[in-house]
C-alpha positions as CSV (number, residue, x, y, z in Angstrom):
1,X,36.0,117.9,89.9
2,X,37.4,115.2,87.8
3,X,38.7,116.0,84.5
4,X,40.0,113.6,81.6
5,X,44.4,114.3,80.9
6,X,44.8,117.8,79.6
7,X,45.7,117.9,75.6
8,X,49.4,119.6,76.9
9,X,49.5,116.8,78.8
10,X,48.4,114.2,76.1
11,X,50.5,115.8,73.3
12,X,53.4,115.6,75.6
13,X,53.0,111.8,76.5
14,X,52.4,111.2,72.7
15,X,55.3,113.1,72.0
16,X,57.1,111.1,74.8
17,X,56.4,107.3,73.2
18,X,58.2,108.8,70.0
19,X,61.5,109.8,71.9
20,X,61.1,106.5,74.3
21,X,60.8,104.2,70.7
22,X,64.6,106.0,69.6
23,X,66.0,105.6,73.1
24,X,64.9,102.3,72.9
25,X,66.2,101.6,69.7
26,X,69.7,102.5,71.1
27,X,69.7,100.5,73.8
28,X,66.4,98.3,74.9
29,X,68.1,96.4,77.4
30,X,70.4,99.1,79.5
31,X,67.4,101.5,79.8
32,X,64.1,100.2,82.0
33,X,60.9,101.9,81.0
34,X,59.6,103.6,83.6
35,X,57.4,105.8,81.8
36,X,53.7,106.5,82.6
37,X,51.5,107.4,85.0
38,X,52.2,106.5,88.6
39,X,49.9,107.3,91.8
40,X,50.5,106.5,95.9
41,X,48.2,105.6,98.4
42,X,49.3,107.8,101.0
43,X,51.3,111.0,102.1
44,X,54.2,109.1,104.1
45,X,57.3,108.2,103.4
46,X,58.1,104.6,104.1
47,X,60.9,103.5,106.5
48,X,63.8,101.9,105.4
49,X,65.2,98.3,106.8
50,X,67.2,99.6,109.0
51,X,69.6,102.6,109.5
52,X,68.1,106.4,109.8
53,X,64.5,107.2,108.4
54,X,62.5,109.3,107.6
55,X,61.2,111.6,110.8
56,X,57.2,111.4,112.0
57,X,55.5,113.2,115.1
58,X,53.1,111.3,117.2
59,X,49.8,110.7,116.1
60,X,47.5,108.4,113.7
61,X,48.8,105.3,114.5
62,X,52.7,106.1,115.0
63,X,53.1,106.5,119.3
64,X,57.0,106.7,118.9
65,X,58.3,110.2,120.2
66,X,58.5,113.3,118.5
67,X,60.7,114.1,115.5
68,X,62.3,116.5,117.8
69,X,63.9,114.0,120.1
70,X,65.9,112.7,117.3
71,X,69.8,111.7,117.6
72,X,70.2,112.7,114.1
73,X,69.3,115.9,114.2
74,X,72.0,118.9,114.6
75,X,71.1,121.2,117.6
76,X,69.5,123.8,115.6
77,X,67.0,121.5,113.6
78,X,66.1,120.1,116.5
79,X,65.1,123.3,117.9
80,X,63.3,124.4,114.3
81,X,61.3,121.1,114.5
82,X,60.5,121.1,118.0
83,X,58.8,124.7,117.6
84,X,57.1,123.8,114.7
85,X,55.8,120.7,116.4
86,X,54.4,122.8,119.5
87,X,53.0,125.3,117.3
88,X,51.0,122.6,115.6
89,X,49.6,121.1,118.9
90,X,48.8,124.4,120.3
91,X,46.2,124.8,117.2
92,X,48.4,126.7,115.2
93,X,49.9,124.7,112.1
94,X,53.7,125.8,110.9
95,X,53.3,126.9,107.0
96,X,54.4,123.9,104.8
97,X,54.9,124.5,100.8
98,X,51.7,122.4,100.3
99,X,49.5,124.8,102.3
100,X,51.4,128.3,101.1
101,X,52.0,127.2,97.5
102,X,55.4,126.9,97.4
103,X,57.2,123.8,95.6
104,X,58.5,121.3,97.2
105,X,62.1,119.4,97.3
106,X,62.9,115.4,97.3
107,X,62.2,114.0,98.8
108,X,59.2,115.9,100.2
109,X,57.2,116.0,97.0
110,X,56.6,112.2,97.2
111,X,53.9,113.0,99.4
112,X,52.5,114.5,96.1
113,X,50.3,111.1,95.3
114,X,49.6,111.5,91.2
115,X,53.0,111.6,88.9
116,X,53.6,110.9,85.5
117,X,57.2,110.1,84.7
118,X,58.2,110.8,81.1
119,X,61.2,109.2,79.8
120,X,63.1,111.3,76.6
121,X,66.4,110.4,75.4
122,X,68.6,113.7,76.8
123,X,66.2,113.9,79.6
124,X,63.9,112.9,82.1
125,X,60.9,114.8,83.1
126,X,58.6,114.6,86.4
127,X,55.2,115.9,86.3
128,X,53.1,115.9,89.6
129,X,49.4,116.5,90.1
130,X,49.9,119.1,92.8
131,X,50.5,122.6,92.0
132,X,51.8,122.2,88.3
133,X,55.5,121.1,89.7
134,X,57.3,120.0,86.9
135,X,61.7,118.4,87.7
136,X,63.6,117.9,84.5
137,X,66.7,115.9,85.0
138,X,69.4,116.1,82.5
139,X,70.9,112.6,81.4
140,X,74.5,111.9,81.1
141,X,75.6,115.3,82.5
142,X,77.3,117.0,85.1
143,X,76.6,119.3,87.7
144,X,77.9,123.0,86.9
145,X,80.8,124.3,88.9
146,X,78.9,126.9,90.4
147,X,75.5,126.2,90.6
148,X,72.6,128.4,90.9
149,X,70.2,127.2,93.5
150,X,66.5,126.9,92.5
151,X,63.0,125.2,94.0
152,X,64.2,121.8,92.4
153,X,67.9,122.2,92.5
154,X,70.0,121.0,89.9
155,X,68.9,117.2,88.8
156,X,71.1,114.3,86.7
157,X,71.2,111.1,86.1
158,X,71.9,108.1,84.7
159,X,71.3,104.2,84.3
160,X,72.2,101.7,85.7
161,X,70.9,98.6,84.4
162,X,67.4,98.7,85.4
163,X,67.6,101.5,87.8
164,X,67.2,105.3,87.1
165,X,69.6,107.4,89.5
166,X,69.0,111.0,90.0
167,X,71.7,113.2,91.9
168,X,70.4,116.4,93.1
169,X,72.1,119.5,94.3
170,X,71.8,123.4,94.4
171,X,68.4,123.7,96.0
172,X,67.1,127.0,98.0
173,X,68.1,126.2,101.8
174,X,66.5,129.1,103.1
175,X,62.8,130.3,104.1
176,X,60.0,129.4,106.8
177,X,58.8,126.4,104.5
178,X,62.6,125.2,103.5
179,X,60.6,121.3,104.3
180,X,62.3,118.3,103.3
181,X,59.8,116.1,105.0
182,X,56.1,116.1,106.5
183,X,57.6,116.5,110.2
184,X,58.5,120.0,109.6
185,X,62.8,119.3,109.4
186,X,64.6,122.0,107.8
187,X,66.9,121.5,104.9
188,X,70.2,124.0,104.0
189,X,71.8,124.7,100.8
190,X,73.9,121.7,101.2
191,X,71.1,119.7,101.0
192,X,72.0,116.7,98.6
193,X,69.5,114.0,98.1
194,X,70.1,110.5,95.4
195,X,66.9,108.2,94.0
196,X,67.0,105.0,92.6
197,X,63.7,104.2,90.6
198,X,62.9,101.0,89.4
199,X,60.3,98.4,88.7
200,X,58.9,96.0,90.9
201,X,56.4,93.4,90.8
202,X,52.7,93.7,91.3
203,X,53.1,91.9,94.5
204,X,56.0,93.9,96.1
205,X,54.3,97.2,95.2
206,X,51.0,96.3,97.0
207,X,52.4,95.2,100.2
208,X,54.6,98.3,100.4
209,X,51.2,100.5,100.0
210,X,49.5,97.9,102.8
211,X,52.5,98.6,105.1
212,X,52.8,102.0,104.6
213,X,49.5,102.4,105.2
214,X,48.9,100.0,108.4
215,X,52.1,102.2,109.6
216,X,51.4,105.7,109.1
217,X,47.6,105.4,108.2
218,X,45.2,106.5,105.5
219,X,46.1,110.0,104.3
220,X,43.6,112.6,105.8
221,X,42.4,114.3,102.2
222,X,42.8,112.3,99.1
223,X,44.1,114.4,96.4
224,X,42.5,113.0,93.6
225,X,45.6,110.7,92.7
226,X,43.6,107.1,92.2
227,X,45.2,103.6,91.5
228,X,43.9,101.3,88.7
229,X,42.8,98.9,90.8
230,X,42.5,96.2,87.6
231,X,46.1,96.6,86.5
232,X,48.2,93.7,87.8
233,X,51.7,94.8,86.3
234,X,54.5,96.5,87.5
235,X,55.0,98.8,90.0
236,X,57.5,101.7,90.3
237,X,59.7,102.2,93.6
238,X,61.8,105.4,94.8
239,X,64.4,104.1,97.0
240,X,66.1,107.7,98.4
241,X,69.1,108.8,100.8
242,X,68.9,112.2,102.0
243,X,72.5,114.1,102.9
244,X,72.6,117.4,104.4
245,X,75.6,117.9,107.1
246,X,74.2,121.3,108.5
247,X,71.0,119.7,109.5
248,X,71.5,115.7,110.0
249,X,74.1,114.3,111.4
250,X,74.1,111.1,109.4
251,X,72.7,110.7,106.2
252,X,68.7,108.9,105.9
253,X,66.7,107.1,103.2
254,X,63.4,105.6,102.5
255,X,61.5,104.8,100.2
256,X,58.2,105.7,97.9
257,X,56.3,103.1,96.4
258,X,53.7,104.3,93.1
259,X,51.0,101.8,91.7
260,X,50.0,102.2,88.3
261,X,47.4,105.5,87.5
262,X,43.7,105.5,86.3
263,X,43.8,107.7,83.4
264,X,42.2,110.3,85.0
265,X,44.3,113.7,85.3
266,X,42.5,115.5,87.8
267,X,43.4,119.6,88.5
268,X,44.8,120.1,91.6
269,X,45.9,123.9,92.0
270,X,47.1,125.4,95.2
271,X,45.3,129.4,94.8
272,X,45.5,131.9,96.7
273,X,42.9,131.6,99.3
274,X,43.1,132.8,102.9
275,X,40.5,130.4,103.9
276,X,42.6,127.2,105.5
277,X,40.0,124.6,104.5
278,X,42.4,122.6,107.1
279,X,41.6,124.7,110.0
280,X,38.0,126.2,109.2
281,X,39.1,129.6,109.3
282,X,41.0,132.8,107.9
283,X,44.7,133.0,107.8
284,X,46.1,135.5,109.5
285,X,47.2,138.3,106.8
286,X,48.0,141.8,107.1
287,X,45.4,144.4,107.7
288,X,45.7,148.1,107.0
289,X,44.3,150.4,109.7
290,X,43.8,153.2,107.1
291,X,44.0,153.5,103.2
292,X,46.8,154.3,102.1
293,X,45.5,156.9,99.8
């Protein structure tokens, strides 16, 4: 069901021009804007031009080998990813935050195709379509001393020129769905991931969604995230690294290209449901073999 952008949501955006008019004020031409609503065509992450990417299984159109096999894995991960890749070919799909409804790190939560970036003047705030997940990243800050890991870990950043760079530490490195990409690879607490967003041109943005798609195909379910296929502006490119010493044993990067939104906000809630629409059939839960009172 398709439902026009929530009032929060409105009153927020509304609220947002206000801020963006000061920030601009201070300083038009160090600060881009970024802000609005930004939508993918597709789940993948896109390669880089060269160097360590992001990892894929076999299957749609990639034939390469599994994500398993790869030289920059450490040992362990390797052997995490491996099991989760057998389990999935044996009919049995490892738990992912998307299916359990759990959040989801960077640069996992690209795969998340609606957005809407919102651009304040001590802050910057990420708002996906999928499950209500909300980042805030503090501007012109530092990281605490000690910081407390959370779902999103601890987000700054800063300009420079036109580009936006995020620094992110202090997430939660632990768990069955501790994802930082659609291949099933594990992440640790050390897990320490910088983006670069900026704006590119109409042109650039579309080929990157043609590419990404003629290399990792159509996404199987759309999630209601729709690009406004009249707009001929700007587009808006994520270019990521991705360190983590206890998992890889080099650092990676990609790259997430967004077109611009319709202006159509559509729910998209992850309930608690032990149907897996996925599979056609019940999750396996817990059954009690008497009542317990």
């Amino acid at each position: 069901m398709t439902n026009p952008i929530p009032t929060s949501l409105a009153v927020l955006a509304s609220a947002t021009v206000i801020v963006w008019s000061a920030v601009q004020a201070e300083g038009a031409e160090r600060v881009p804007n970024l802000t609005g609503a930004w939508a993918r065509a597709t789940f993948a992450l896109e390669q880089p031009k060269s160097g360590p990417g992001p990892l894929r299984n076999p299957g749609n159109l990639y034939k390469g080998p599994p994500a398993y096999a790869s030289p920059n894995l450490k040992p362990e991960a390797a052997k995490i990813v491996r099991e989760r890749y057998e389990s999935t070919r044996a009919g049995k799909p490892f738990p992912t935050p998307s299916s359990t409804c759990w959040p989801m790190v960077a640069p996992l939560i690209f795969r998340v195709q609606g957005m809407q970036l919102l651009q304040q003047k001590d802050q910057v705030t990420f708002v996906y379509m999928q499950d209500h997940e909300v980042r805030r990243v503090r501007l012109s800050a530092q990281h605490p001393a000690k910081v407390t890991p959370s779902w999103h870990g601890d987000s700054i950043g800063h300009y420079e020129g036109d580009t936006l760079v995020i620094d992110t530490i202090g997430v939660k490195g632990s768990g069955p769905i501790a994802l930082v990409d659609q291949a099933g690879t594990p992440y640790s607490e050390a897990l320490h991931v910088i983006e670069r967003y900026r704006l590119i041109s109409y042109e650039e943005a579309k080929e990157a969604g043609e590419r990404n798609v003629a290399i990792n195909g159509p996404p199987a379910t759309n999630q209601a995230a729709s690009i406004d296929v009249n707009y001929k502006g700007s587009g808006l490119q994520v270019a990521f690294t991705v360190i983590d010493p206890k998992v890889f044993n080099a650092p990676w990067s990609g790259f997430a290209t967004y077109s611009k939104a319709d202006d159509l906000w559509t729910e998209n809630v992850c309930a608690e449901n032990t149907f897996e629409y996925y599979n056609s059939r019940d999750s396996a839960v817990p059954q009690a073999t008497k009542p317990d009172f």
